[in-house]
C-alpha positions as CSV (number, residue, x, y, z in Angstrom):
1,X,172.8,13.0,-34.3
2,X,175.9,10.5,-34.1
3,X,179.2,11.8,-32.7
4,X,182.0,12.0,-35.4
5,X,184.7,9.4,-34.7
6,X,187.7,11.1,-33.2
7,X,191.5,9.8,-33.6
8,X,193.2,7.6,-31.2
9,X,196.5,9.0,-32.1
10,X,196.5,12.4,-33.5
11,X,200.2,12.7,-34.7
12,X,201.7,12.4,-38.2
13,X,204.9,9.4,-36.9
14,X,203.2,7.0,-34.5
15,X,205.3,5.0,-32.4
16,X,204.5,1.6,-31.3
17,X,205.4,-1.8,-29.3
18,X,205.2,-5.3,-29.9
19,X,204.8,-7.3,-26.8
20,X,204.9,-10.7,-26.6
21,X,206.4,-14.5,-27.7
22,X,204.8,-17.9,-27.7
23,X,206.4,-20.9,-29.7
24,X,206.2,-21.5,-33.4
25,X,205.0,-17.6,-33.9
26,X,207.5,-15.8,-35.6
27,X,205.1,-12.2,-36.0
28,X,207.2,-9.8,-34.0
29,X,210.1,-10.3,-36.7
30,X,207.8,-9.7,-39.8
31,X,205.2,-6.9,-38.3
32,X,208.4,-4.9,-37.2
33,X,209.7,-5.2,-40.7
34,X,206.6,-4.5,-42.5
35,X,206.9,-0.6,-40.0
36,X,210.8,-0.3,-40.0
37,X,212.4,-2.8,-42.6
38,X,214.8,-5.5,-42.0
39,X,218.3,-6.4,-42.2
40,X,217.8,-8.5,-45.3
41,X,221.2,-10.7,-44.6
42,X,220.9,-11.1,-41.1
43,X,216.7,-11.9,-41.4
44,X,217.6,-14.4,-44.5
45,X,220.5,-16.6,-42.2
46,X,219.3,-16.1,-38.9
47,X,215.3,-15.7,-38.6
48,X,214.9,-19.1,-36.8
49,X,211.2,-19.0,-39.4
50,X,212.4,-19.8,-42.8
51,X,209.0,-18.6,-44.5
52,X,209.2,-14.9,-43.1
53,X,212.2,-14.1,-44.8
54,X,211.2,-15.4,-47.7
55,X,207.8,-13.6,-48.5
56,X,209.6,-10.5,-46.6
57,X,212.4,-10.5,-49.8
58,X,209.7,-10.9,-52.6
59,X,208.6,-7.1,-51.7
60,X,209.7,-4.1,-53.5
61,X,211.4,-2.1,-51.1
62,X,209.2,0.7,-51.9
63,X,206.1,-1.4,-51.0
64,X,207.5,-3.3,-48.1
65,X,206.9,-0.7,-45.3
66,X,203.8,0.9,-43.5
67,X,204.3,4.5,-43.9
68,X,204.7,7.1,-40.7
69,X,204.3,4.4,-38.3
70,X,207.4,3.0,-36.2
71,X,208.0,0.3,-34.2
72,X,210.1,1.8,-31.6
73,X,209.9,-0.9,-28.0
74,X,209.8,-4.5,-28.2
75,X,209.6,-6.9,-25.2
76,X,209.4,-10.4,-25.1
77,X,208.2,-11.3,-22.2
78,X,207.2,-15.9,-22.6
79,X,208.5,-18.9,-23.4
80,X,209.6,-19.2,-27.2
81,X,212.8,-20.0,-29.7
82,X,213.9,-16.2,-30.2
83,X,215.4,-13.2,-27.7
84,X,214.1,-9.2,-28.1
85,X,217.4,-8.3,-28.8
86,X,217.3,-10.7,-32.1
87,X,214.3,-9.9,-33.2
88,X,215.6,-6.0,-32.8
89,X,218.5,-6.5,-34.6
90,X,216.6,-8.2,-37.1
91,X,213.9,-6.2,-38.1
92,X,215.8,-2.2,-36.9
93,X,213.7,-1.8,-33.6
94,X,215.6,0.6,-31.5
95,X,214.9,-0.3,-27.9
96,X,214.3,-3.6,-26.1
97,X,212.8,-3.3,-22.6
98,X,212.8,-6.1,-19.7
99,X,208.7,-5.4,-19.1
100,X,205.9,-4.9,-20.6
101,X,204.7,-2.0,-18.8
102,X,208.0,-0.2,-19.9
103,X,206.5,0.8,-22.7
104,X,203.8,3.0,-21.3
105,X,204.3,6.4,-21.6
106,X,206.9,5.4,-24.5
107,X,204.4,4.3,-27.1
108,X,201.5,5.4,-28.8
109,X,199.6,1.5,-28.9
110,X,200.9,-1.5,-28.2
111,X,200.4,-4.8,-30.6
112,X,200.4,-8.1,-28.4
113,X,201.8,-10.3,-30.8
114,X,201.3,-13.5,-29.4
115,X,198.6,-16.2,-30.3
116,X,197.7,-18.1,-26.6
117,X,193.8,-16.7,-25.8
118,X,194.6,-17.7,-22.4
119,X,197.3,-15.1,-21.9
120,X,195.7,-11.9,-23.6
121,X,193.4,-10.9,-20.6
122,X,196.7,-10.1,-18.2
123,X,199.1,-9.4,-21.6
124,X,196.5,-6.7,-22.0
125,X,195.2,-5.7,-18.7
126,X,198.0,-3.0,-18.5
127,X,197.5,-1.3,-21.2
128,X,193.8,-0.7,-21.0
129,X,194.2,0.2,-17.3
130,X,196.6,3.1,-19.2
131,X,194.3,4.0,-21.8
132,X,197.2,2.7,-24.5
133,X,195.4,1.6,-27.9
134,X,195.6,-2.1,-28.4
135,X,195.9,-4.9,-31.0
136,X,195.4,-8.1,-29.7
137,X,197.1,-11.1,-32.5
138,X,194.2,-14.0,-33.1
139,X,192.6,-15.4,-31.4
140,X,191.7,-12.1,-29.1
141,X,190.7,-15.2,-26.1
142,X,190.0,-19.2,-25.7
143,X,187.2,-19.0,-22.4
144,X,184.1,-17.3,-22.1
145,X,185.3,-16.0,-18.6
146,X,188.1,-14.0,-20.6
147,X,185.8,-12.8,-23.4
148,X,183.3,-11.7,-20.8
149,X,186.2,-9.4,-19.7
150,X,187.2,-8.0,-23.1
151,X,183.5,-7.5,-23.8
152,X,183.0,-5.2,-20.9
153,X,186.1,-3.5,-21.5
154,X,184.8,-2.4,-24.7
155,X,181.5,-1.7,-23.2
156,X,184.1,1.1,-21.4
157,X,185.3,2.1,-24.2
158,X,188.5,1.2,-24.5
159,X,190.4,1.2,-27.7
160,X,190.9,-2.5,-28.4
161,X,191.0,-4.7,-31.9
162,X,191.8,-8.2,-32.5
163,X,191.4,-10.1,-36.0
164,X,193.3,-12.7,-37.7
165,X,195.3,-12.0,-40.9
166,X,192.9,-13.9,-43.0
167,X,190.3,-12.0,-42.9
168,X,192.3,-9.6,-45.4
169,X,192.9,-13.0,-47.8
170,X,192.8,-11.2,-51.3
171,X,191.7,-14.3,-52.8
172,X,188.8,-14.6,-50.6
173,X,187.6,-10.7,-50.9
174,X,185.8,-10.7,-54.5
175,X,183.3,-13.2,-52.1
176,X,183.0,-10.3,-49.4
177,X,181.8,-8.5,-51.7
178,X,179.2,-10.9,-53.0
179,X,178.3,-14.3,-53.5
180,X,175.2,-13.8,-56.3
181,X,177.3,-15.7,-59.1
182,X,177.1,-18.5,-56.3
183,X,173.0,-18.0,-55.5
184,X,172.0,-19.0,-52.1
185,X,174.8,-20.3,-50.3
186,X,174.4,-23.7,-48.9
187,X,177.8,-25.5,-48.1
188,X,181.0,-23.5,-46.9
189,X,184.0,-25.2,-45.9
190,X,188.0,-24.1,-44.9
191,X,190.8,-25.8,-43.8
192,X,193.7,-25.1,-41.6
193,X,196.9,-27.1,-40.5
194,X,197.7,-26.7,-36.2
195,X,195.6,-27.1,-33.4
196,X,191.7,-25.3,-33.1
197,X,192.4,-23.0,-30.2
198,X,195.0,-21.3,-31.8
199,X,194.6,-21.6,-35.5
200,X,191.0,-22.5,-35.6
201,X,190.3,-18.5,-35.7
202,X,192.4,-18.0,-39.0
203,X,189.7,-20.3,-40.9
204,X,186.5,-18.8,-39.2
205,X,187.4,-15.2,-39.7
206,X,188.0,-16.0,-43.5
207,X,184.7,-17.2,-43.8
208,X,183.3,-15.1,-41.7
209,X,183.0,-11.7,-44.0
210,X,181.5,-14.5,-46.6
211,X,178.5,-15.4,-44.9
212,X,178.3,-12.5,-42.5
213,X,176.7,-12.9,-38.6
214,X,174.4,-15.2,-37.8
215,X,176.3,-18.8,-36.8
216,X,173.4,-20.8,-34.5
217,X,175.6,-23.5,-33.1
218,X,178.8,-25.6,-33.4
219,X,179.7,-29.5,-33.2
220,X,183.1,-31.1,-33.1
221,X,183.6,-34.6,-34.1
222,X,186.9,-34.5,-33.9
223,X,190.0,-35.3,-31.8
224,X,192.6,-32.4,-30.6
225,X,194.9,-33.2,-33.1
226,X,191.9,-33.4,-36.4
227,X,189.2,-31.0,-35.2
228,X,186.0,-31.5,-37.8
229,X,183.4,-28.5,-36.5
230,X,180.4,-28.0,-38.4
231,X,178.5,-24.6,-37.7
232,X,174.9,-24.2,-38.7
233,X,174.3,-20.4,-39.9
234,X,171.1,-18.7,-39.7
235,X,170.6,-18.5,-43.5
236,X,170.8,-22.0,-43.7
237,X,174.3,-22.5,-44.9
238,X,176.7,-25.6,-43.3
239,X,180.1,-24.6,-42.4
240,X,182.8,-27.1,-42.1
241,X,186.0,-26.1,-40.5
242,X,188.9,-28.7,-40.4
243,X,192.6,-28.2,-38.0
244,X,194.5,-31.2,-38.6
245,X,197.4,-30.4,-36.9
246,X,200.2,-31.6,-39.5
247,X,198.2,-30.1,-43.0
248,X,200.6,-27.7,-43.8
249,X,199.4,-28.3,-47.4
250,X,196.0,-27.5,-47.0
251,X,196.2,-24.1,-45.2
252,X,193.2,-21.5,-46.5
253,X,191.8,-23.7,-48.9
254,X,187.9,-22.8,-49.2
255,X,184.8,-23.8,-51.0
256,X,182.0,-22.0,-51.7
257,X,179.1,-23.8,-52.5
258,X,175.4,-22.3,-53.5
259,X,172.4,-23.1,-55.2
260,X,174.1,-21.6,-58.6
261,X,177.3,-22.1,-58.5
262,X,180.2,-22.9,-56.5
263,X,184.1,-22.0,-56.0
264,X,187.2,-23.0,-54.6
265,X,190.1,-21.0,-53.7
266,X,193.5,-21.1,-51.7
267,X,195.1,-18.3,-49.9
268,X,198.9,-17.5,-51.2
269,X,199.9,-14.5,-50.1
270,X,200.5,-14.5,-46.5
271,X,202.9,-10.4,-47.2
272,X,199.5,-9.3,-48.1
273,X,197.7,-10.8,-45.4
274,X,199.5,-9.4,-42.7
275,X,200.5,-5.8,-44.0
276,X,196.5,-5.3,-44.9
277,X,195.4,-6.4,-41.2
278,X,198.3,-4.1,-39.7
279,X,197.4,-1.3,-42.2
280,X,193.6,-1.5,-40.6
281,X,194.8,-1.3,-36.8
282,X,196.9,2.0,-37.9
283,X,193.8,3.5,-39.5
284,X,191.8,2.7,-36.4
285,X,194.7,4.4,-34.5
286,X,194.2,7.5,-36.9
287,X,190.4,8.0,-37.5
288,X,188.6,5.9,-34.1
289,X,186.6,4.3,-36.6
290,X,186.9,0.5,-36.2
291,X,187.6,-1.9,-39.6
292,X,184.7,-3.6,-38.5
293,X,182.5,-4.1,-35.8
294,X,183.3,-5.4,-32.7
295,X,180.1,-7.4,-32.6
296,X,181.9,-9.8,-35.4
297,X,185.0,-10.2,-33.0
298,X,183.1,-11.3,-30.1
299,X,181.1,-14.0,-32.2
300,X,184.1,-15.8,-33.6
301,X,185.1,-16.0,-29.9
302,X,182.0,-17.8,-29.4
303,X,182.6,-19.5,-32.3
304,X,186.3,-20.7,-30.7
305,X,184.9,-21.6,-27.5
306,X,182.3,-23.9,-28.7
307,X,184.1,-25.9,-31.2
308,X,186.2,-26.9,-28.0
309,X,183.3,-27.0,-25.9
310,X,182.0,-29.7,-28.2
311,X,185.2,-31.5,-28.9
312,X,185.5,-31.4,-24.6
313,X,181.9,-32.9,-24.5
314,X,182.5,-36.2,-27.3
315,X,180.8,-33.8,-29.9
316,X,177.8,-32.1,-28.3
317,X,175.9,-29.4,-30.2
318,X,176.9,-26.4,-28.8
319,X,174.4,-23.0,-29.3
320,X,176.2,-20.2,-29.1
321,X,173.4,-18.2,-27.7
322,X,173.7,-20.2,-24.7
323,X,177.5,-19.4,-24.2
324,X,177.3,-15.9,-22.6
């Protein structure tokens, strides 16, 4: 008989942090809004991100906030183009604290809001040593040392999530559902502007809920600056993933290709995106039950590593069996 999930947070308001900043990533101003709302005029002149402030005022105020969930501490603790106390003023937080570990005892989770793999082992460490539910921003780590950690922590039991926001693409989702108009799918492929190891994750976890588990190995022609990485899948599909680190205009573009059919499709609602995934972490805090398995986290970690594993070794085939 299996034990009924019980809540993380078993309180109507929950209060939480966002820790974190890294350059070029603007998601403590937007996450806080999408919980506590924003000063529209000083978010439209100031938010040193143009785009936030302009998908933040498309929303109906009525549909722009996550309901009974408040984020009450921000820290911002790294190198990066904006202060706590901005982003705070920006986006109604009501406390900014020097620490990370300030909020502890303060907060019901935490959301590390920062997209360097490298750093989420000791951005995180605190927090699981205190029991604090966590999110962890994409990608959740960039090593195999660091996912072996987060893998045993979970073997521990400790409440941790990471995805990207494009898994919740509502573009994509009618394909998560099923691809049977497609047949067998044979050809995949996604592209995404920035470098691999940071943005490489928001194109594999889009495809991922597509073709589901099963990715054999990776290889990466490409350069760090145009990273070509074709997977082989287990159901014998070929994934392509491009990150050509100036295509801004080919962000989330996808094609689906199968012995039927085929489809292409673009992502263009980044508000959804990120509400959706920020909507799944609350329910996680409120019911234990995960949005999906962990299993699916720590294989697109593999599926990271290896691209840059490959690109490291002049384009080796890299199983991802071998990796842990």
């Amino acid at each position: 008989m299996y034990e009924k999930a019980k809540p993380l947070v078993d309180k109507e308001n929950i209060k939480l942090a966002i820790l974190g900043i890294t350059p070029g990533n603007g998601h403590p101003y937007s996450w806080s809004a999408m919980f506590n709302g924003y000063d529209k005029k000083l978010m439209t002149e100031e938010c040193p991100y143009a785009g936030i402030p302009q998908y933040l005022n498309k929303q109906p105020e009525e549909s722009l906030r996550i309901p009974n969930a408040q984020v009450t501490h921000i820290c911002c603790v790294g190198e990066g183009d904006f202060s706590a106390e901005h982003v705070a003023r920006c986006s109604n937080i009501p406390n900014v604290v020097e620490k990370p570990e300030d909020v502890i005892g303060k907060v019901d989770a935490v959301i590390i809001a920062t997209d360097f793999g490298y750093e989420h082992v000791e951005r995180a460490r605190p927090f699981v040593e205190a029991g604090i539910p966590i999110f962890v921003d994409k990608p959740m780590v960039d090593s195999v040392k660091d996912l072996k950690i987060f893998n045993a922590w979970i073997a521990e039991g400790k409440p941790i999530l990471s995805s990207s926001s494009m898994r919740y693409v509502k573009e994509f989702f009618p394909y998560q559902l099923s691809t049977a108009n497609l047949g067998q799918l044979r050809f995949v492929s996604i592209t995404t502007a920035k470098m691999w190891e940071t943005y490489g994750i928001h194109a594999l976890e889009a495809i991922y809920p597509i073709t589901g588990p099963g990715y054999i190995s990776a290889r990466n022609t490409g350069t760090i600056d145009r990273n070509v990485v074709h997977f082989k899948h287990k159901d014998g599909i070929d994934v392509v993933v491009t990150a050509s680190k100036d295509m801004y205009g080919g962000f989330g573009y996808l094609s689906l290709c199968g012995t039927l059919g085929s489809d292409q499709l673009s992502s263009k609602d980044s508000f959804y995106s990120f509400k959706t995934q920020l909507e799944s972490f609350v329910s996680y805090l409120r019911t234990g039950v995960r949005p999906f398995p962990y299993s699916e986290t720590e294989e697109l970690m593999r599926m990271v590593i290896a691209g840059t594993l490959s690109r490291e070794q002049n384009g080796k085939e890299i199983f991802l069996d071998e990796l842990l």
